[in-house]
C-alpha positions as CSV (number, residue, x, y, z in Angstrom):
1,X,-43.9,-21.7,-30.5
2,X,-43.3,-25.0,-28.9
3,X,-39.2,-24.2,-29.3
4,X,-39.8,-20.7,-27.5
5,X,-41.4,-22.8,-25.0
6,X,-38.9,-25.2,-24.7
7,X,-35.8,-22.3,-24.7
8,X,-37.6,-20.8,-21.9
9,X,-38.1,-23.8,-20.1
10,X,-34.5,-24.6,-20.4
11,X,-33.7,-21.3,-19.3
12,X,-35.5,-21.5,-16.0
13,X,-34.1,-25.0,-15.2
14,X,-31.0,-23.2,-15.8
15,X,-31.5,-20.5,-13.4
16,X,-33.1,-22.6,-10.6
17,X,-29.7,-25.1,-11.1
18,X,-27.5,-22.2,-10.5
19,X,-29.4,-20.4,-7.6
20,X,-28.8,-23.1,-4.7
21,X,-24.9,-23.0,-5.8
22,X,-24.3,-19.6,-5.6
23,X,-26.7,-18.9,-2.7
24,X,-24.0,-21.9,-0.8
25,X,-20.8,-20.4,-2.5
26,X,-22.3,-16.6,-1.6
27,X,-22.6,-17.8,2.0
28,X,-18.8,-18.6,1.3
29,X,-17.8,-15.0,0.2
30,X,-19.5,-13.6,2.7
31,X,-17.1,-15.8,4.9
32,X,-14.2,-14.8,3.6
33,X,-14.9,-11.2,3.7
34,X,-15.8,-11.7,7.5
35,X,-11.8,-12.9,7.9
36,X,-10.3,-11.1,5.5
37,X,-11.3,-7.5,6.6
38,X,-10.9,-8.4,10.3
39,X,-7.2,-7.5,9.4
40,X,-8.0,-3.5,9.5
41,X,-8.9,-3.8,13.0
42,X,-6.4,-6.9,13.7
43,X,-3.4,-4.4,12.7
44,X,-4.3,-1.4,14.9
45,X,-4.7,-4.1,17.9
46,X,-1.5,-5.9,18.0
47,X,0.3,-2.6,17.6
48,X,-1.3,-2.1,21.1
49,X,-0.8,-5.5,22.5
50,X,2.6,-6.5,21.1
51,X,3.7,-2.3,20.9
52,X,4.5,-2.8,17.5
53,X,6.3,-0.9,14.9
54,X,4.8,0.0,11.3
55,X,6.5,-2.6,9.5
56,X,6.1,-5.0,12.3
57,X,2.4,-4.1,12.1
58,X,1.7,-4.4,8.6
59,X,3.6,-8.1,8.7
60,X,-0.2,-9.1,9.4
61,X,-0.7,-8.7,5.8
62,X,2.2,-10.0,4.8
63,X,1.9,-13.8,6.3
64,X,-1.8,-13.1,5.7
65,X,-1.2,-12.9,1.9
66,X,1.7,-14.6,1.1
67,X,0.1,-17.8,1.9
68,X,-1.8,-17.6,-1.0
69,X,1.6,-17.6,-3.1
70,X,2.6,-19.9,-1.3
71,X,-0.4,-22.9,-1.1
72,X,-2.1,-21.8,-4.4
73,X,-0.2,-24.6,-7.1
74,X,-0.6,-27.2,-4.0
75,X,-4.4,-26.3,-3.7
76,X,-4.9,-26.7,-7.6
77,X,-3.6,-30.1,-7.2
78,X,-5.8,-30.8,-5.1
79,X,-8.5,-30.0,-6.9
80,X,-7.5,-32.1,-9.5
81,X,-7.0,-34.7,-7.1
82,X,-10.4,-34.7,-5.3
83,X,-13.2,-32.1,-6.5
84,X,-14.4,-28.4,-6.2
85,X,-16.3,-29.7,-3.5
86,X,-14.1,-31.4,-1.3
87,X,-11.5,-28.6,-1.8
88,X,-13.7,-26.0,0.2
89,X,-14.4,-28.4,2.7
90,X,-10.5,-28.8,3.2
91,X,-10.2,-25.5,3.2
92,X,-12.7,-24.5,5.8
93,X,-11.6,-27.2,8.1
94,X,-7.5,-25.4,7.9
95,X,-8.9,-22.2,8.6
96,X,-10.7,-23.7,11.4
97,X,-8.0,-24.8,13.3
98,X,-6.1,-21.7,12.3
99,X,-8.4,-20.0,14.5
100,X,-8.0,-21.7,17.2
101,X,-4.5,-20.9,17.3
102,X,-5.7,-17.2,18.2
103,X,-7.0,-18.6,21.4
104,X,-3.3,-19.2,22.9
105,X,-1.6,-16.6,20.8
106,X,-4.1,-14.0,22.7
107,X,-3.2,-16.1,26.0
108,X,0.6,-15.5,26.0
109,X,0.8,-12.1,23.8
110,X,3.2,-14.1,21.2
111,X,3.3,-12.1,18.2
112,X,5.0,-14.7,16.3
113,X,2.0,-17.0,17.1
114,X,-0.2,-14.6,16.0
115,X,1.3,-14.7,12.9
116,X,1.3,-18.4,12.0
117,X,-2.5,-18.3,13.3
118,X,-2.9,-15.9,10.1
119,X,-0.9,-17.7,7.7
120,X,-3.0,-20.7,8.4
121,X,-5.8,-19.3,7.9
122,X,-4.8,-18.0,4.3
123,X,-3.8,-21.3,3.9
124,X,-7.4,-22.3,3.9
125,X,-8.6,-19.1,2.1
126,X,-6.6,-19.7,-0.8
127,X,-7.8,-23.2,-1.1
128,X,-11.5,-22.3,-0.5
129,X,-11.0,-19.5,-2.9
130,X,-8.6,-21.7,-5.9
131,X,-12.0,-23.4,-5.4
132,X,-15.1,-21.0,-4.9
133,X,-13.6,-18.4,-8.0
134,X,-13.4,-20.2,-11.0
135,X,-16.4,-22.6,-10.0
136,X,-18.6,-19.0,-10.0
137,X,-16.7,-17.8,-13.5
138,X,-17.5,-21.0,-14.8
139,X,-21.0,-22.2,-13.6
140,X,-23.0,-19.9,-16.4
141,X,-22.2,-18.1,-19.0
142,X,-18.6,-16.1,-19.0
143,X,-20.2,-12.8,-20.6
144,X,-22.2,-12.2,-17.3
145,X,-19.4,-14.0,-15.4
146,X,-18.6,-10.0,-13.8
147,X,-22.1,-9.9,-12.6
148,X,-22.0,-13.2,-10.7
149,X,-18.8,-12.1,-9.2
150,X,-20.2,-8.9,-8.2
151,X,-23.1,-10.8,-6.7
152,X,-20.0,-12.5,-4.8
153,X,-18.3,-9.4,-3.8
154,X,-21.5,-7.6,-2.3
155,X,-21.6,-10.6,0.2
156,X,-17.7,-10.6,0.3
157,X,-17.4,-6.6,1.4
158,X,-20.6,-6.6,3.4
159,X,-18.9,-8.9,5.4
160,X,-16.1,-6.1,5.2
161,X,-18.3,-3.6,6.6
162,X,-20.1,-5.5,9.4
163,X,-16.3,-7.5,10.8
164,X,-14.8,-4.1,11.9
165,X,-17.5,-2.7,13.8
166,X,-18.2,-6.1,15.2
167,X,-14.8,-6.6,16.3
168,X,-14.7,-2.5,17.1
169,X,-17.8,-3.5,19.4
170,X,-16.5,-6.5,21.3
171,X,-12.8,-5.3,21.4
172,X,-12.8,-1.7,21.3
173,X,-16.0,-0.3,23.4
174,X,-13.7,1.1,25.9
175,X,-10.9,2.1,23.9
176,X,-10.2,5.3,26.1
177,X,-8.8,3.1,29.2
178,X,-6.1,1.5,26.4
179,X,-4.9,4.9,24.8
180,X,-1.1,5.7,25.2
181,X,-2.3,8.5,27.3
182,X,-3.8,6.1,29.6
183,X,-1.1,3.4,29.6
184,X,1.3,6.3,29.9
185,X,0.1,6.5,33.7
186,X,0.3,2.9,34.6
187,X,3.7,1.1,35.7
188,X,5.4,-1.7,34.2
189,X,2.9,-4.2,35.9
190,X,-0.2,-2.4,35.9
191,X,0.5,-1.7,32.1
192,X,1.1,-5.2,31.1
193,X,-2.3,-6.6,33.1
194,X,-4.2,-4.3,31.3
195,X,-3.0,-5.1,28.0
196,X,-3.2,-8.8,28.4
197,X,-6.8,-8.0,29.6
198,X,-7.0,-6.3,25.8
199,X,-5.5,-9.8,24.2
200,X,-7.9,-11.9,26.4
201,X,-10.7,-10.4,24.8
202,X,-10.0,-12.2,21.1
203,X,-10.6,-15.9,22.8
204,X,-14.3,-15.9,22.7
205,X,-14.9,-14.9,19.4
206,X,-12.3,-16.9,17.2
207,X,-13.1,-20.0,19.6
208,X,-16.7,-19.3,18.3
209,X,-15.4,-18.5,14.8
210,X,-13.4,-22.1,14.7
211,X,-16.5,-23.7,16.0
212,X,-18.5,-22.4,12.7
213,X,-16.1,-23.0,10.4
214,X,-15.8,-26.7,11.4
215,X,-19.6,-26.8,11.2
216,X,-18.9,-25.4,7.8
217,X,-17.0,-28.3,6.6
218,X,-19.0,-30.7,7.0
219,X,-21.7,-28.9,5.8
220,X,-20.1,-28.0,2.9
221,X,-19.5,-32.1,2.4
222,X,-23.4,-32.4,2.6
223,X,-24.4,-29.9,0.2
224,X,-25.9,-30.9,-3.2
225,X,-23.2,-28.7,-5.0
226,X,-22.9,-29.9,-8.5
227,X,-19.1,-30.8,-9.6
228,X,-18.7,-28.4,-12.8
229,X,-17.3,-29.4,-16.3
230,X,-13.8,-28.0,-17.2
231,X,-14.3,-26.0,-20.6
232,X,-12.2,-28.1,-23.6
233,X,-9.0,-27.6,-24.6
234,X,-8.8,-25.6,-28.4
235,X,-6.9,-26.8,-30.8
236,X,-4.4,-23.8,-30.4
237,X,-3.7,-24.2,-26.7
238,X,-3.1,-28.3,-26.6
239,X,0.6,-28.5,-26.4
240,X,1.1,-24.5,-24.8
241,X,2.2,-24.1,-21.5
242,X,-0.6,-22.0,-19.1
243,X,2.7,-19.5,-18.9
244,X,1.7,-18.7,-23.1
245,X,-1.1,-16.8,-22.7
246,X,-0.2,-13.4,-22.1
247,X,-3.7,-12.6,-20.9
248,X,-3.6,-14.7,-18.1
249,X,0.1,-13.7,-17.2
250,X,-0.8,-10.3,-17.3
251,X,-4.2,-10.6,-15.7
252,X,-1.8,-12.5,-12.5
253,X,0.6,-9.1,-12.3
254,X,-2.7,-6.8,-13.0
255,X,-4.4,-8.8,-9.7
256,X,-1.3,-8.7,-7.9
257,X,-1.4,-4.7,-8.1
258,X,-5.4,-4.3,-7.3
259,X,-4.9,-6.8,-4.1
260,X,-2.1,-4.5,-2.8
261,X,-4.0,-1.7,-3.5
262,X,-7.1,-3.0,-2.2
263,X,-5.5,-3.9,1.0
264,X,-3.7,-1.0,1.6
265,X,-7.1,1.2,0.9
266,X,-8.9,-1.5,3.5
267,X,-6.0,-2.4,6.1
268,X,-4.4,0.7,6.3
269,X,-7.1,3.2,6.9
270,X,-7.4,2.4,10.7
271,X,-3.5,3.2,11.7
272,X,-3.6,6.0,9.3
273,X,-7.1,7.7,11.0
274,X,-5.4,6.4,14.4
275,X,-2.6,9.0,13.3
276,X,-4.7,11.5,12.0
277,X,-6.9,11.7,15.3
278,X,-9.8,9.7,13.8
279,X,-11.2,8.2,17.3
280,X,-13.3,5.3,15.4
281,X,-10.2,4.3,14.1
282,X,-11.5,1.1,14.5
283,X,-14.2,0.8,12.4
284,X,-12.6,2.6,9.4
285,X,-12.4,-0.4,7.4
286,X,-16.3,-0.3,6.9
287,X,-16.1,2.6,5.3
288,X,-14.1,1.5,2.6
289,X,-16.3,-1.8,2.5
290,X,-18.9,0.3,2.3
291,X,-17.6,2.0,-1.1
292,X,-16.9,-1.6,-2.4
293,X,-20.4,-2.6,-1.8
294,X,-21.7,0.4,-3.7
295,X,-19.1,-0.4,-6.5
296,X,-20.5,-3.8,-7.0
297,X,-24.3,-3.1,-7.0
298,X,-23.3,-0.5,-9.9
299,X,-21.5,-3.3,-11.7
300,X,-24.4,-5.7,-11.2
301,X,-27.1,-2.9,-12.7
302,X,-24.5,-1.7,-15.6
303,X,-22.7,-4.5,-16.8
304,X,-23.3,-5.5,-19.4
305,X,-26.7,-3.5,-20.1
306,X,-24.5,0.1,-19.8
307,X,-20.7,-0.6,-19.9
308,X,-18.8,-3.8,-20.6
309,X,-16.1,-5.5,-18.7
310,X,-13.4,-3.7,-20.0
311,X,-14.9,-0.4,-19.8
312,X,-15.6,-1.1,-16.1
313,X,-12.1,-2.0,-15.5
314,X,-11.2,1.2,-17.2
315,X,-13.0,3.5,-15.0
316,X,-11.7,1.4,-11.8
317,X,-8.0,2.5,-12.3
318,X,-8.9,6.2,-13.8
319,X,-10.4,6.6,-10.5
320,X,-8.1,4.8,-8.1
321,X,-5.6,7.0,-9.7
322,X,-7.3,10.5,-9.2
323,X,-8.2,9.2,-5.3
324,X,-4.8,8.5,-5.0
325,X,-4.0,11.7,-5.6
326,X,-6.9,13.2,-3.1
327,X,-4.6,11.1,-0.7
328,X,-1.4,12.8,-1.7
329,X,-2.0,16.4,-2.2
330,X,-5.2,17.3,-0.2
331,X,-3.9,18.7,3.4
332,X,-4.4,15.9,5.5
333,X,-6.8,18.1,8.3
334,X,-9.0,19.6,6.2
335,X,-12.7,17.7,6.2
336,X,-15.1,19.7,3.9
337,X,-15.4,16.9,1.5
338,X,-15.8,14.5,4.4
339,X,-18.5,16.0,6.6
340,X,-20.9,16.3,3.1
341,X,-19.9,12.4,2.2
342,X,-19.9,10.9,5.5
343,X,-22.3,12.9,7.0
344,X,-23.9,10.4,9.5
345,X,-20.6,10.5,11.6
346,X,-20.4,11.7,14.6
347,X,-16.4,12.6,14.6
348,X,-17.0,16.0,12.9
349,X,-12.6,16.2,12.7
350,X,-12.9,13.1,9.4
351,X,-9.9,14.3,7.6
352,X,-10.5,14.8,3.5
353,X,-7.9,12.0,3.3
354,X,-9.2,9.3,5.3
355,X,-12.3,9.5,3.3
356,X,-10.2,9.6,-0.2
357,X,-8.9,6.4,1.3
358,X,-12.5,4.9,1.5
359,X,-13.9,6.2,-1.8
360,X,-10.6,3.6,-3.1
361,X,-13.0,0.6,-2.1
362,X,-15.2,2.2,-5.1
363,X,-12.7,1.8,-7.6
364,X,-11.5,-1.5,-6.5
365,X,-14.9,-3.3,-6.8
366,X,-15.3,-3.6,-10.5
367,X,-11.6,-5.0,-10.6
368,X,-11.9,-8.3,-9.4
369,X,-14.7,-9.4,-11.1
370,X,-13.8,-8.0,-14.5
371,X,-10.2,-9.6,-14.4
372,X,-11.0,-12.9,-13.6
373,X,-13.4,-13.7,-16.8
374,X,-10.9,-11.7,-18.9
375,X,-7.8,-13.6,-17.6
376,X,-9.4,-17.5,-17.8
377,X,-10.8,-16.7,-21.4
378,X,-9.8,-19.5,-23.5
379,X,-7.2,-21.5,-21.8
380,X,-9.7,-25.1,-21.6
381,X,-8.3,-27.5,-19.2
382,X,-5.3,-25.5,-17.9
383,X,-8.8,-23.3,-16.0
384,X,-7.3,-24.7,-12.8
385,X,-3.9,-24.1,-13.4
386,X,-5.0,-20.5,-14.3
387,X,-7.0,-19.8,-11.3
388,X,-4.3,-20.9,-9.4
389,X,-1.7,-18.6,-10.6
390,X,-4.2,-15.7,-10.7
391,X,-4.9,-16.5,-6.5
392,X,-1.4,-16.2,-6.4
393,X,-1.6,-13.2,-7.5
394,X,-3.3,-12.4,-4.2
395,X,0.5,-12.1,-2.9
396,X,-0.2,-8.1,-3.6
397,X,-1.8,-8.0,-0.7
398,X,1.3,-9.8,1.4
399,X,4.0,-7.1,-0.1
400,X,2.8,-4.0,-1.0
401,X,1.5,-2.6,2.1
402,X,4.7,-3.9,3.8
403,X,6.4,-1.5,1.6
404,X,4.0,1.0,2.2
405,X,4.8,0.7,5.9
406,X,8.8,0.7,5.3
407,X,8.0,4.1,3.8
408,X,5.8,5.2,6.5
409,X,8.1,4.3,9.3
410,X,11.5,5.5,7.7
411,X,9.9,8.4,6.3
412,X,7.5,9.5,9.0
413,X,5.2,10.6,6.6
414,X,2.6,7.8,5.8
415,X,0.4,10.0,3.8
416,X,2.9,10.2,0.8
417,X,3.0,6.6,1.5
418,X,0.0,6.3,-1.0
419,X,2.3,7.4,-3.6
420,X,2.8,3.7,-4.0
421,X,-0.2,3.3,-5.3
422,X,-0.3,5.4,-8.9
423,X,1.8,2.4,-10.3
424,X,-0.7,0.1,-9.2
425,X,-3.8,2.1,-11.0
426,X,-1.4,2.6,-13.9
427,X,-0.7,-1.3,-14.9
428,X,-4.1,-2.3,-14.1
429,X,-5.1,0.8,-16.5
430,X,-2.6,-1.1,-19.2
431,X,-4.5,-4.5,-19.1
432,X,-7.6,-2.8,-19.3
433,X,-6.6,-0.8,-22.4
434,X,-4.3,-3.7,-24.0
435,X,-3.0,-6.5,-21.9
436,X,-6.1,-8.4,-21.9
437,X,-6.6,-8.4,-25.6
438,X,-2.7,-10.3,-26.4
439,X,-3.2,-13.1,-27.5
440,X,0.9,-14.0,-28.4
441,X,4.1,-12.7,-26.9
442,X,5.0,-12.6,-30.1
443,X,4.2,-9.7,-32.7
C-alpha cells in the first residue's frame, strides 16, 4: 500500500513538473504556427505588391525553409554550447529583428528585402524549434512522446487557422479596390499609390509582432524551464557516426517529404482558390489548419489507447495519397463535396479541389509527431545532432512547392501540379511500413 502510495505520488510530482514546461513551450508552438502559416496569405500579397510570377511567388517558401538547412547544425552547437533554454531565447530575439525588417521592405516594395526579412526569421525558427522539439520528445516518456507533440501541434495549427484570417482582416478587408480588374483602370501612378498603400498596411503589425517577440526573449530567460538530461549513449552506438542509424536518416528524407507536402497543402491553397475564383482566397490557409487541428485531437484521444505510432503514420500517407488524387482527377468546378463539408461558407462556388487541398492538413497532422519519437529512438547523446538533421529536414518546405510552382507556371495547369505530391505520401508510406524499423544498412 504504502509503494502504491508512493508511485502515485511520484507520478503526480511528475505531471505537475512537466505541466509549467509545456504550457511555456506550447505558448512557443502556438508562436511558430502564428509565423509560419502567415506565408499562405504572405504569397498571394506580394504577388500583388511586387506583381510577381509563380515561381517568384513561391520563393517565399523557399528562403522561408531553406534557412532551416541552412542554421540547423550551427543551432545544435549552440545548444551544446549554452542550454535548451538560452537557445529559444536566441532564437526569438533573431526572429525579432527579422520582423522588423518587414517594416522597410513594406516601405520601399523591395521584394528582395522581403525575402531576407523571411530567411531571418527561419533563422530564429529553426533555432527555437532545434530547441523546443526534442526538449518536448524528451521531457516524459517517448511512448506518449506523439501525444505531447500533438498537444504541440493543436497550439501550432490553431495558430495556422487564426494568422490568415487575422492578416485576411487587417490586409485584405477591402480586397475588391486591389483586384486586377480594379488596378486595370488606374494609370501607371495611380496604380503604384495604391499598391504601396497595400504594402503600407504590413508595418503596424510586424512592428507589433517584433515588439512581442523581444518581450518573448527575455521572458523566455526568466522562466523556471528545467534544462533536460540527454538520454546515455548504448554500448552499440559509442563509436557510430549519427549518419548510422538508418532510422534517423530515413526519418530526415521521410520529414523532408511531409514538410513539402504540408506546405504546399497550407501555402498553396490561397493562389490556387485565387485561380479557381475562390474570393476568401485569403483565408484558405485556415481551412487546412483547421483539418490539422482535427488531425491532432484524434491523435491525442487514439494514440496509444486505439492505434500506435506507426499505425497513425500509416493512415497519414494512405490518405494524403487518395486526397492527392481528389486534387488531380476531380473537375476543378464542381463543389458537391464542398458545400456538405464546408458548409458554413458563404462562397457557395468552393471548388471540390480546394477543399481536397484542405482535408491534406488531416493527413499531415499525425506525421510530425509520430516521426520525431520514431527517428530519435536510441541514438543517446548524438539526440541533438539528430534533431538537428531531422529540422533540416524542414528544407521540404523551401524546395518542393518551388517545383510545384515551376510546373504551375510552365505548364499553366497548377492543378496537376499536385501530382508532385503521390511521391511524397509514397516514401513517407515506406518509413511507416519499414524504414523506421532498420536498425543497419547492412543486411
Amino acid at each position: 500500500m504504502t509503494t502504491q502510495s508512493s508511485l502515485l505520488e511520484q507520478t503526480e510530482h511528475t505531471n505537475r513538473t512537466q505541466l509549467l514546461p509545456m504550457m511555456i513551450i506550447g505558448g512557443l508552438f502556438f508562436l511558430f504556427g502564428f509565423i509560419t502559416w502567415l506565408n499562405g496569405s504572405l504569397i498571394p500579397f506580394l504577388q500583388m505588391v511586387c506583381d510577381l510570377n509563380h515561381i517568384e511567388a513561391y520563393m517565399v517558401t523557399l528562403v522561408f525553409y531553406i534557412a532551416y538547412t541552412v542554421m540547423a547544425l550551427p543551432s545544435a552547437k549552440i545548444l551544446q554550447i549554452f542550454s535548451y533554454k538560452h537557445g529559444m531565447s536566441f532564437g526569438l530575439g533573431t526572429m525579432a529583428f527579422g520582423a522588423l525588417l518587414f517594416i522597410p521592405a513594406a516601405q520601399i516594395q523591395a521584394y528582395w528585402l522581403f525575402l531576407v526579412a523571411l530567411f531571418t526569421l527561419g533563422s530564429g525558427l529553426t533555432l527555437l524549434q532545434t530547441a523546443a522539439n526534442p526538449y518536448i520528445v524528451l521531457i516524459g516518456s517517448k511512448d506518449t512522446a506523439a501525444v505531447r507533440i500533438s498537444i504541440m501541434g493543436i497550439l501550432n495549427k490553431s495558430a495556422g487557422v487564426v494568422a490568415p484570417l487575422l492578416f485576411s482582416a487587417i490586409v485584405f478587408s477591402d480586397i475588391a479596390n486591389f483586384s486586377p480588374e480594379a488596378l486595370a483602370q488606374l494609370n501607371s501612378i495611380q496604380k503604384q499609390l495604391q499598391l504601396q498603400e497595400l504594402a503600407n498596411r504590413l508595418i503596424t503589425p510586424y512592428f507589433v509582432m517584433a515588439i512581442a517577440l523581444a518581450i518573448l526573449a527575455a521572458l523566455i530567460m526568466l522562466a523556471p524551464l528545467p534544462d533536460i538530461e540527454q538520454p546515455k549513449t548504448s554500448n552499440n552506438s559509442e563509436s557510430k557516426s549519427v549518419l548510422q542509424f538508418p532510422h534517423l536518416v530515413l526519418g530526415v528524407i521521410a520529414l523532408f517529404f511531409y514538410i513539402g507536402a504540408e506546405v504546399i497543402a497550407g501555402d498553396t491553397i490561397g493562389l490556387y482558390g485565387k485561380e479557381q475564383g475562390v474570393l476568401q482566397f485569403a483565408e484558405l490557409t485556415s481551412y487546412t489548419m483547421g483539418f490539422m487541428v482535427l488531425g491532432y485531437v484524434l491523435g491525442i484521444v487514439l494514440i496509444p489507447r486505439f492505434f500506435s505510432q506507426q499505425q497513425a503514420l500509416i493512415f497519414s500517407a494512405l490518405s494524403g495519397c487518395v486526397f492527392s488524387l481528389g486534387i488531380i482527377l476531380i473537375e476543378p468546378q464542381q463543389t458537391a463535396i464542398a458545400n456538405v463539408v464546408l458548409f458554413w461558407l458563404a462562397d457557395n462556388s468552393f471548388p471540390d479541389t480546394v477543399l481536397f487541398v484542405a482535408l491534406l492538413g488531416l493527413s499531415n497532422a499525425l506525421v510530425w509527431p509520430t516521426i520525431w519519437p520514431m527517428a530519435l529512438a536510441n541514438l543517446g547523446d548524438k539526440t541533438q545532432t539528430g534533431a538537428a538533421l531531422l529540422i533540416m529536414g524542414i528544407s521540404g518546405g523551401a524546395l518542393l512547392p518551388l517545383v510545384y510552382g515551376v510546373f504551375a507556371e510552365y505548364t499553366g495547369n497548377a492543378q496537376q501540379a499536385y501530382y508532385l505530391l503521390i511521391p511524397c505520401y509514397a516514401f513517407i508510406l515506406y518509413y511507416a511500413l519499414i524504414g523506421h524499423k532498420l536498425t543497419s544498412w547492412r543486411k
